[in-house]
ZAZA-603482 format. One record per residue (C-alpha): residue in one letter; x, y, z. Coordinates in steps of 0.25 Angstrom, whole numbers, padded with zeros to 4 digits, always signed. Layout:
<nodes>
AXYZ;...
</nodes>
This chain:
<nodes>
X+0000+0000+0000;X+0011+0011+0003;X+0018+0006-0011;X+0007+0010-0018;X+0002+0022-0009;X+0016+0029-0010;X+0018+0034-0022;X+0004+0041-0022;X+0007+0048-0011;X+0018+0052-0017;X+0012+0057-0027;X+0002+0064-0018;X+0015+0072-0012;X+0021+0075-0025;X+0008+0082-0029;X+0006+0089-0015;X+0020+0094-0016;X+0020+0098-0030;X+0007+0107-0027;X+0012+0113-0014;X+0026+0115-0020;X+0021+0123-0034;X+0008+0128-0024;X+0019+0135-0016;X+0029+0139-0030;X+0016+0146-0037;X+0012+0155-0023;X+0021+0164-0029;X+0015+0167-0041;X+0005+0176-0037;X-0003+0180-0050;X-0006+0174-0062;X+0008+0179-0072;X+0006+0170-0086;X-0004+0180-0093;X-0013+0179-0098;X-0015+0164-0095;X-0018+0161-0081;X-0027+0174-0079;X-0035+0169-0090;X-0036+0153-0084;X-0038+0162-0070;X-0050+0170-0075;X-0057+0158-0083;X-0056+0150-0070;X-0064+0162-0063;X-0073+0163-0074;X-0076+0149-0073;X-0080+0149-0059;X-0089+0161-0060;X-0095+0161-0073;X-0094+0146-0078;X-0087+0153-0090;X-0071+0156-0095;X-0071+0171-0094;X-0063+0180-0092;X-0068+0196-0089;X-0082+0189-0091;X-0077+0186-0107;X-0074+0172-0112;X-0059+0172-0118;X-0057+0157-0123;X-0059+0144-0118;X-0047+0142-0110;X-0049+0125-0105;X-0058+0124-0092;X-0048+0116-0082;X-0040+0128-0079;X-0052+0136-0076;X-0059+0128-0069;X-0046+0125-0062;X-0043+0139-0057;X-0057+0146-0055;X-0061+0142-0042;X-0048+0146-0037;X-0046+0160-0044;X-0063+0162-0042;X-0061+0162-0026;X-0065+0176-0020;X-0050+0178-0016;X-0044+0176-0028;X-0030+0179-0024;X-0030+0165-0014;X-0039+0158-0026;X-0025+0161-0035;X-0017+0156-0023;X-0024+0141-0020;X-0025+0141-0037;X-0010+0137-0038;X-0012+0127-0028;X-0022+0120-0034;X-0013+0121-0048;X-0003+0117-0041;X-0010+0104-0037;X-0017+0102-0051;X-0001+0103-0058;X+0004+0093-0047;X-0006+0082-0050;X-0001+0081-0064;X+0009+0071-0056;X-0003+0061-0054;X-0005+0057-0068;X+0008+0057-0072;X+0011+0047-0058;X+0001+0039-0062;X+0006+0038-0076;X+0021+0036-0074;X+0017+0025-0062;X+0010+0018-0075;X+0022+0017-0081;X+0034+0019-0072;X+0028+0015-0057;X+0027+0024-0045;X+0042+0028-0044;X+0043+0036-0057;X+0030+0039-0057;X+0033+0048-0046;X+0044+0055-0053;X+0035+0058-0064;X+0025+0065-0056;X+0037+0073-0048;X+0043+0078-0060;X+0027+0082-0066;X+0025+0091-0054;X+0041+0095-0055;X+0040+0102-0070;X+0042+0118-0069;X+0028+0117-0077;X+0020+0118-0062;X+0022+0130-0059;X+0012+0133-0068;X+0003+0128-0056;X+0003+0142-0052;X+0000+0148-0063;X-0014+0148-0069;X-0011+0140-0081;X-0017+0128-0087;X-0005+0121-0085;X-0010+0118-0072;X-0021+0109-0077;X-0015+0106-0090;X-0002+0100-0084;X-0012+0088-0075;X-0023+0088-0086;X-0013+0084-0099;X-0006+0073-0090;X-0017+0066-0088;X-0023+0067-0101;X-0010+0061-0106;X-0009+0050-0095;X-0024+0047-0100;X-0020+0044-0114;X-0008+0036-0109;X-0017+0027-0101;X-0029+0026-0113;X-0016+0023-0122;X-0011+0012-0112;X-0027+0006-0110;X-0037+0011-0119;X-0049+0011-0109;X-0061+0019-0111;X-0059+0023-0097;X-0044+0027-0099;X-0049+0033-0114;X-0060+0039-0107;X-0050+0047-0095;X-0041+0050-0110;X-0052+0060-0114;X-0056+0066-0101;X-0039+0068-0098;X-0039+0076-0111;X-0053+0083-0111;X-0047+0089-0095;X-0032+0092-0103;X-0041+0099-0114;X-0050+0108-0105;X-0037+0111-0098;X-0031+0117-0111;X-0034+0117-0122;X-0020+0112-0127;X-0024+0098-0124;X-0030+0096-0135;X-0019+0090-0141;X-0022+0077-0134;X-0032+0072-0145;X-0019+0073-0156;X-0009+0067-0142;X-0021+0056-0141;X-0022+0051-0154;X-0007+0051-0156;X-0002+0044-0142;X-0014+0034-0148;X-0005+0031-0161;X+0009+0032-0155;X+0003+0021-0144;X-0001+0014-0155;X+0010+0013-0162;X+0018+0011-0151;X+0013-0001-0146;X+0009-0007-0164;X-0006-0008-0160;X-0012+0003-0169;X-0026-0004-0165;X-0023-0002-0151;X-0026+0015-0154;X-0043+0009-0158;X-0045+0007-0142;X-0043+0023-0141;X-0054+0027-0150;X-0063+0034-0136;X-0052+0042-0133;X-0050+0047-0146;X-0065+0049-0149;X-0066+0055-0134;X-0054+0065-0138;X-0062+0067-0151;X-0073+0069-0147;X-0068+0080-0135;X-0061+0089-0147;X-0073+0089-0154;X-0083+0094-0145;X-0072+0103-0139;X-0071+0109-0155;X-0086+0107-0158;X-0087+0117-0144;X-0077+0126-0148;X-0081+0128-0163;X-0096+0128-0162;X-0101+0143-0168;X-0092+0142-0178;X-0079+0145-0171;X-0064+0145-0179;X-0057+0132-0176;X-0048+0138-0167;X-0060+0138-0158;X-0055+0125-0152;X-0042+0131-0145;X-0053+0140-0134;X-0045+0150-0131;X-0032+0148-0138;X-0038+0149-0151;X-0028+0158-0155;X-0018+0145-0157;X-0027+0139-0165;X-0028+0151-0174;X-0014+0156-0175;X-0004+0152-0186;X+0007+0143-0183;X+0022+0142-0191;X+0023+0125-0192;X+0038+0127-0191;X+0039+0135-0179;X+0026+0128-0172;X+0035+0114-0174;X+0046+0119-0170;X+0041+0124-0157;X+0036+0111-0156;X+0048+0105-0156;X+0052+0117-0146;X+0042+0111-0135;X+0046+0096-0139;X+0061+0102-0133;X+0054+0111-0121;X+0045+0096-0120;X+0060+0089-0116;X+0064+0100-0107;X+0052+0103-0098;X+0052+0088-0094;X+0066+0088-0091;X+0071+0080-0105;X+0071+0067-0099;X+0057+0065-0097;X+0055+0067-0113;X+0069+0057-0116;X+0062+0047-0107;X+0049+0047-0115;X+0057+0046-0127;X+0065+0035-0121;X+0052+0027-0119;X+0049+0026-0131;X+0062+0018-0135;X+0056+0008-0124;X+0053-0007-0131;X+0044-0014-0123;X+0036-0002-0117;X+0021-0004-0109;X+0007+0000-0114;X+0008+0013-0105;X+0022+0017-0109;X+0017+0017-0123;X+0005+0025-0121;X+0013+0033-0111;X+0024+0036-0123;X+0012+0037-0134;X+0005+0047-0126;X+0018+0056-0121;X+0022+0056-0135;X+0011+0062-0141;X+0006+0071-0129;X+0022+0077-0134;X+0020+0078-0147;X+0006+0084-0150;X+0008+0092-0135;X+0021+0099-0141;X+0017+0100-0154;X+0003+0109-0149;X+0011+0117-0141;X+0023+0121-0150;X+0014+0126-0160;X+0006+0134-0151;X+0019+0139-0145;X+0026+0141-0159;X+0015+0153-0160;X+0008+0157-0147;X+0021+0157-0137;X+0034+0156-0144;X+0041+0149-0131;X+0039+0135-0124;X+0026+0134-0122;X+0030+0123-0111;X+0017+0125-0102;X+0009+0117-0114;X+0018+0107-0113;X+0020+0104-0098;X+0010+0091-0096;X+0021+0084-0106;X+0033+0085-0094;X+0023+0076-0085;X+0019+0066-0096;X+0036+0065-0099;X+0039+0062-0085;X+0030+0050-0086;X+0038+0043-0097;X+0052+0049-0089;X+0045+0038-0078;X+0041+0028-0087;X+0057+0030-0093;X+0062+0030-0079;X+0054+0018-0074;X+0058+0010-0088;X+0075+0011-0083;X+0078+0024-0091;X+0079+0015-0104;X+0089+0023-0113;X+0092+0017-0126;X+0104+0023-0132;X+0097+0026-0148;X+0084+0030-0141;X+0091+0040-0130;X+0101+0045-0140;X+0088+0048-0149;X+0079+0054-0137;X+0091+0062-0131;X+0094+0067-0145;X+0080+0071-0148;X+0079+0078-0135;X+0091+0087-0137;X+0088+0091-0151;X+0074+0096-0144;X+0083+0104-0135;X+0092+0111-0145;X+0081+0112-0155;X+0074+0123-0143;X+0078+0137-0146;X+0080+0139-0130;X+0081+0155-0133;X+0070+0156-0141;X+0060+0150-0131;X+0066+0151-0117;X+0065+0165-0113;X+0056+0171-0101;X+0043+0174-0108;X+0044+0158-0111;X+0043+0156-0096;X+0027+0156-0094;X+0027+0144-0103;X+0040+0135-0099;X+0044+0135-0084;X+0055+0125-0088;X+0063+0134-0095;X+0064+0144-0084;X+0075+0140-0081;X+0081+0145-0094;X+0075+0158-0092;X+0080+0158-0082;X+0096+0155-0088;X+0094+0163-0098;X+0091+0176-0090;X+0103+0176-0080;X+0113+0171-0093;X+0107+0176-0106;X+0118+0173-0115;X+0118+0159-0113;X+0111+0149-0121;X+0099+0143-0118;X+0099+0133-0130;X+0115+0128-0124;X+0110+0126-0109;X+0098+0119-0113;X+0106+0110-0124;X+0116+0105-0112;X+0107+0104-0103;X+0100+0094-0111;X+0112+0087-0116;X+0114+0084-0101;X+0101+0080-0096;X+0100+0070-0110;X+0113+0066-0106;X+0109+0063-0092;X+0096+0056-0097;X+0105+0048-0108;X+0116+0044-0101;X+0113+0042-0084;X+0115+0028-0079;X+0100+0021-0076;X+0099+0022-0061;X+0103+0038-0063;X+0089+0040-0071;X+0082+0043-0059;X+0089+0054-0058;X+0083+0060-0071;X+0068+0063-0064;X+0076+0069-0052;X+0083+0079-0062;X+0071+0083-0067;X+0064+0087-0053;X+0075+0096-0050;X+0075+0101-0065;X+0060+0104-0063;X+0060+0108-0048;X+0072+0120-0050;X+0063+0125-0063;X+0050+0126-0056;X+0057+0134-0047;X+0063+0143-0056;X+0050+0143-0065;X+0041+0147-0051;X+0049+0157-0046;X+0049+0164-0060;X+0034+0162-0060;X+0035+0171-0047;X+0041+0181-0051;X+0034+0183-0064;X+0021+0182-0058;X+0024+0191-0046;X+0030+0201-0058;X+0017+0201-0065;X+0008+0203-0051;X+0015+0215-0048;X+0013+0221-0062;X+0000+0219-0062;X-0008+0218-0048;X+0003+0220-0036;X+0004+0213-0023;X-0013+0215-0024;X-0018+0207-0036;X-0032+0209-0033;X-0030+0224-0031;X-0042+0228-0041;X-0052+0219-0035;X-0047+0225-0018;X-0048+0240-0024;X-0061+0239-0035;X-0076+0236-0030;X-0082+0235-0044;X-0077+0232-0058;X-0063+0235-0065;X-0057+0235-0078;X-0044+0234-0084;X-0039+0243-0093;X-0029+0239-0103;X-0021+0249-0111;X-0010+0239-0118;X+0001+0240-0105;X+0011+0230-0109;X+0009+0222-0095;X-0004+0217-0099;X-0006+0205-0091;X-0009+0215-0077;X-0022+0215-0085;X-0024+0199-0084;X-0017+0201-0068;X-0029+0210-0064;X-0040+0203-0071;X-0035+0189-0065;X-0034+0196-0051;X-0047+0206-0051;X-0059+0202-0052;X-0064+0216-0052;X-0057+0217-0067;X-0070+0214-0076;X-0066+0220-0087;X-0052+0223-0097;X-0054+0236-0106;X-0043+0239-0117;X-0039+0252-0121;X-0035+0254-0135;X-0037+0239-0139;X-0027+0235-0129;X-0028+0221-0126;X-0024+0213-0115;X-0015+0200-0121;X-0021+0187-0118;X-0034+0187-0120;X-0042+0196-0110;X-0054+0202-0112;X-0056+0216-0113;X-0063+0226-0118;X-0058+0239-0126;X-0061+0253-0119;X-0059+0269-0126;X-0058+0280-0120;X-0065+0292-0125;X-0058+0307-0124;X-0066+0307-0111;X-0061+0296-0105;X-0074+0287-0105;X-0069+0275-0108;X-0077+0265-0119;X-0079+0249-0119;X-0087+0247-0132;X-0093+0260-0134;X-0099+0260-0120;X-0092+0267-0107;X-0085+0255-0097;X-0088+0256-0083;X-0079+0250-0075;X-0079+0254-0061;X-0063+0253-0058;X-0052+0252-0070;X-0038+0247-0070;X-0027+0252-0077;X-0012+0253-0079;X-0007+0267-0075;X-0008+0274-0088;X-0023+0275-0087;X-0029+0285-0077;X-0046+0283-0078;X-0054+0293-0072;X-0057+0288-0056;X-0049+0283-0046;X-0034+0274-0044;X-0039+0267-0032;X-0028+0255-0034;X-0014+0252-0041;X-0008+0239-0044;X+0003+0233-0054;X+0012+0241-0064;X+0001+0253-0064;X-0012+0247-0062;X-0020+0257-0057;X-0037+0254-0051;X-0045+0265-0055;X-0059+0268-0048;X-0066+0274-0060;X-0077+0286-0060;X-0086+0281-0071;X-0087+0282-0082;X-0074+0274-0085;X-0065+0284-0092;X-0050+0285-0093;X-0042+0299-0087;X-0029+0297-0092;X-0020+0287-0103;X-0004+0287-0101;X+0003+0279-0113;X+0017+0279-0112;X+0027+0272-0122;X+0041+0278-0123;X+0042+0294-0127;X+0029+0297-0126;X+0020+0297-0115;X+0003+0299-0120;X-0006+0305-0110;X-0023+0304-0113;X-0031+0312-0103;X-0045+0309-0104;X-0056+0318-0102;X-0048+0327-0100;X-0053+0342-0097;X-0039+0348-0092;X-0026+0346-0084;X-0011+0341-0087;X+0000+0331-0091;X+0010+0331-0079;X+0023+0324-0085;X+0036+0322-0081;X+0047+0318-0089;X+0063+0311-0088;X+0070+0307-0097;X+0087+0305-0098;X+0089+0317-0105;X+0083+0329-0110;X+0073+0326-0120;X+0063+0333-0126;X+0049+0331-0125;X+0035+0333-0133;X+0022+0336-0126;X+0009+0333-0135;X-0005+0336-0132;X-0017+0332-0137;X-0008+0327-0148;X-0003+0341-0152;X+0011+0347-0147;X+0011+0354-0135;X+0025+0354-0130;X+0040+0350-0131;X+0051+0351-0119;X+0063+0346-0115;X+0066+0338-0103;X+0077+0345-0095;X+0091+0343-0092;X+0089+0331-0083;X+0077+0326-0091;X+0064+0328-0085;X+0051+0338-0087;X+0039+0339-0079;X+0027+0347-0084;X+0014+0346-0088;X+0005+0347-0101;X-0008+0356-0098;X-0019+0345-0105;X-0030+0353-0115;X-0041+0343-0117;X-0044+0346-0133;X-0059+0344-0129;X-0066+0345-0115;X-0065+0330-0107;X-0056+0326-0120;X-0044+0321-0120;X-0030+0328-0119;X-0019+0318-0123;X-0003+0321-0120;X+0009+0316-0127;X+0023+0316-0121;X+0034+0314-0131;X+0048+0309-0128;X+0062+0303-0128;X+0059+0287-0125;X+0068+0289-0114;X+0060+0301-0107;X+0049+0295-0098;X+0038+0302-0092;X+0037+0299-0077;X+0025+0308-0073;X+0014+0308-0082;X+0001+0313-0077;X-0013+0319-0081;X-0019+0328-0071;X-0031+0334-0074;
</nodes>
């Protein structure tokens, strides 16, 4: 009884520990930071659990999968939202930890207990779970592809109704996690074949036809749903149909594959990979070891393929997170390898060791390594990282020895050494998770003080009735996602201008007439509080400031804008609104003496000359070409003279 016990409450601890340990790594990470992405999931979960519909600002944007909603609602819906976010990354952290389940129970089929273990410790090891405090769909997507794979596996093994039937609903769950999953109808039919052909019994594929008609029959109602009104075909993606419209280059969308074959190797830690291939050169090899290797080859190849396309056009990096369910799947064949002695014949290692250095040196390292690559591939944070404190050297070098030596140790150790190899890999995973967290940190603690300060709910403490966000184009657009995510008081975006928020937001284009009054569609907007960057001053009260230059407005209705500052180098724009009188207070500095045009209301008014040490300070009497018009200002410069005083007083 204790034989058989123990290694489950192993697993038990390993999970427990793996959620407290990334539960404790994510408590510093205390606002959502890869934009616009987790406010989105974040807002769909709390539209989910009050309205029953995906919206966001009380507008549908796109189906987006439902697990990940559902998932996140009930925490993010709690009247303290701030706590709701909190116990959110312990529940993630829990949901990426149990990955190690499916893949225990998978290895034991094929390697026993022992190295069954090792597999689950290095599944909840990979850099890939810090995600678990972020809100991404790799928290779902990580479990929910395992399992789907380890369902065709065992319907590949023993072709059951019952084990077809738990096939479809494993891959219905992947698909209403992400949509990606989809590729698993092309993974299914191919592992059929490759099963098939492994084992010379092309009949043997007939016994899967439910699967296959389930699967069929899942896509066909999903695209019968999605396409119904006459909707384009790109329809079927939900809310990435822009990847289904955009045009693709064949020859780079193959070579990024390739690109994330490489990036396939290295984020499992290369041996996994080199032990599935190995497996494969395996003679006498067991019914589940075959529909282990049918399934993982295919999984590798359609998974890649999907996701180095998209990325050839739509990241242009290492879109790793699409990928990171593979690195548990490997570690089940590193197992089964392990468990079989480590075979190693010297034409296949030779071939496999090859193969996977030419993957290594075919990766342009500069070209895809660099910190904006970060949010998609935790593993190579640690090459960031390199690169930063010694930029001459070469990444594509470092990289190249280093996997000469780890093929080497894989090639060449003595048998009883190999169980050093899952060992090496812990630490590996262990030291970038910790480098990979502690970036996380310090990028999302960045973005809160930008965007909310220490207060992140400070709209909500200071308004008791409705705000709006007012975007004017400001480069650091995803304060706008910031706010939205944390105050529930936002109800609505307007855009000056035509500006629009990247990623999707909803929002609604606002004018100002010469008055001021401010028009959404023709009609006046009534919002009763406003929030802006600093450069708009709207006719009512500050009552709160937050971020780089946020600034909460208490409005006297109607909803009308008081003043416009735009500033690009040399040459500061003033807009008063309304305006019935007053003047333009400036100061000015610059390195030298320079000299300076004044216009108003777009005619000449004046020219001067900043003095010997390079300042002025005056002002320009406004003359409002028509009563409660508007008196415009423009202040003409050197690039290098900048205006540290500019204000309106009426």
């Amino acid at each position: 009884m204790t034989r058989i016990r123990r290694p489950g409450f192993l697993l038990a601890g390993l999970v427990l520990g793996s959620t407290l340990v990334r539960f404790a790594a994510a408590r510093g990470v205390h606002t959502p930071w890869i934009m616009p992405d987790e406010v989105i999931y974040g807002e769909l979960g709390k539209s989910l659990y009050h309205s029953g519909r995906f919206e966001v600002l009380g507008e549908h944007i796109g189906f987006f999968g439902l697990v990940v909603p559902a998932l996140v609602g009930g925490p993010l819906s709690v009247s303290d939202l701030e706590r709701g976010y909190h116990w959110l990354k312990l529940l993630q952290a829990l949901v990426m930890s149990l990955t190690a389940v499916p893949v225990y129970l998978w290895a034991r089929s094929l390697a026993g207990p022992r190295w069954a273990l090792v597999a689950a410790a290095l599944t909840v090891a990979i850099p890939g779970l810090a995600y678990s405090g972020l809100v991404m769909t790799e928290v779902a997507f990580y479990p929910a592809l395992v399992l789907a794979a380890w369902a065709t596996a065992r319907a590949l093994e023993r072709p059951t109704l019952r084990r077809q039937g738990w096939l479809v609903a494993a891959c219905a769950l992947a698909a209403m996690t992400r949509l990606q999953a989809f590729v698993l109808l092309p993974v299914f039919v191919t592992a059929v074949a490759l099963k098939a052909a492994f084992e010379r019994r092309p009949r043997e594929a007939l016994r899967l036809w439910p699967a296959a008609a389930g699967l069929v029959a899942l896509a066909g109602v999903w695209a019968a749903w999605r396409l119904a009104g006459g909707a384009p075909l790109s329809a079927v993606f939900g809310a990435y149909a822009p990847a289904g419209e955009s045009h693709y280059d064949v020859g780079e969308a193959l070579r990024f594959a390739l690109y994330h074959l490489g990036d396939e190797l290295l984020f499992a830690g290369i041996f996994p990979l080199c032990a599935v291939g190995l497996l494969l050169a395996v003679r006498e090899r067991s019914r589940a070891l075959d529909a282990y290797l049918a399934t993982v080859l295919a999984l590798s190849f359609w998974l890649t393929l999907e996701v180095g396309v998209f990325a050839s056009t739509h990241v242009g990096y290492l879109a790793e997170r699409n990928l990171l369910p593979l690195a548990p799947i490997l570690f089940v064949g590193l197992a089964a390898w392990l468990h079989l002695g480590g075979p190693r014949p010297v034409l296949p290692t030779i071939a496999v060791c090859g193969a996977a250095l030419a993957l290594v040196i075919a990766m342009p390292v500069k070209r895809l390594v660099s910190p904006d690559a970060f949010p998609n591939s935790f593993t190579m944070q640690p090459l960031i990282e390199y690169e930063h404190h010694h930029p001459s050297a070469s990444l594509d070098l470092l990289l190249t020895v280093v996997a000469i030596v780890a093929l080497a140790c894989f090639a060449t150790a003595p048998r009883r050494l190999l169980v050093l190899l899952p060992t090496m890999l812990a630490i590996l995973f262990v030291w970038t998770s910790v480098s990979a967290s502690r970036e996380i940190v310090r990028l999302a603690s960045f973005l809160q003080v930008i965007s909310t300060g220490p207060q992140r709910r400070w709209i909500d403490v200071r308004a008791d009735g409705p705000a709006a966000y007012v975007y004017i184009g400001e480069q650091n657009w995803p304060v706008v996602w910031e706010n939205v995510f944390w105050n529930r008081r936002i109800q609505r975006v307007y855009d000056v201008e035509g500006a629009s928020v990247p990623g999707g937001m909803p929002q609604e284009q606002i004018a100002p007439r010469d008055d001021g009054l401010l028009l959404a569609g023709g009609r006046p907007a009534r919002p009763r509080y406003a929030v802006a960057q600093y450069p708009l001053a709207f006719v009512g009260q500050a009552i709160a400031t937050a971020g780089d230059g946020l600034v909460l407005w208490r409005l006297e209705p109607p909803f009308r804008l008081s003043v416009w500052t735009q500033r690009v180098a040399g040459h500061v724009r003033v807009l008063a609104y309304g305006c019935r009188g007053g003047s333009l207070r400036l100061k000015l500095q610059g390195p030298l003496p320079e000299d300076v045009q004044f216009r108003r209301n777009d005619a000449p008014y004046a020219h001067v000359r900043l003095d010997a040490s390079g300042r002025w300070s005056g002002s320009i009497p406004a003359r409002p070409p028509r009563p409660n018009g508007l008196c415009t200002f423009d202040v003409l410069t050197a690039p290098a003279v900048t205006a540290p005083t500019v204000v309106f007083r009426r």
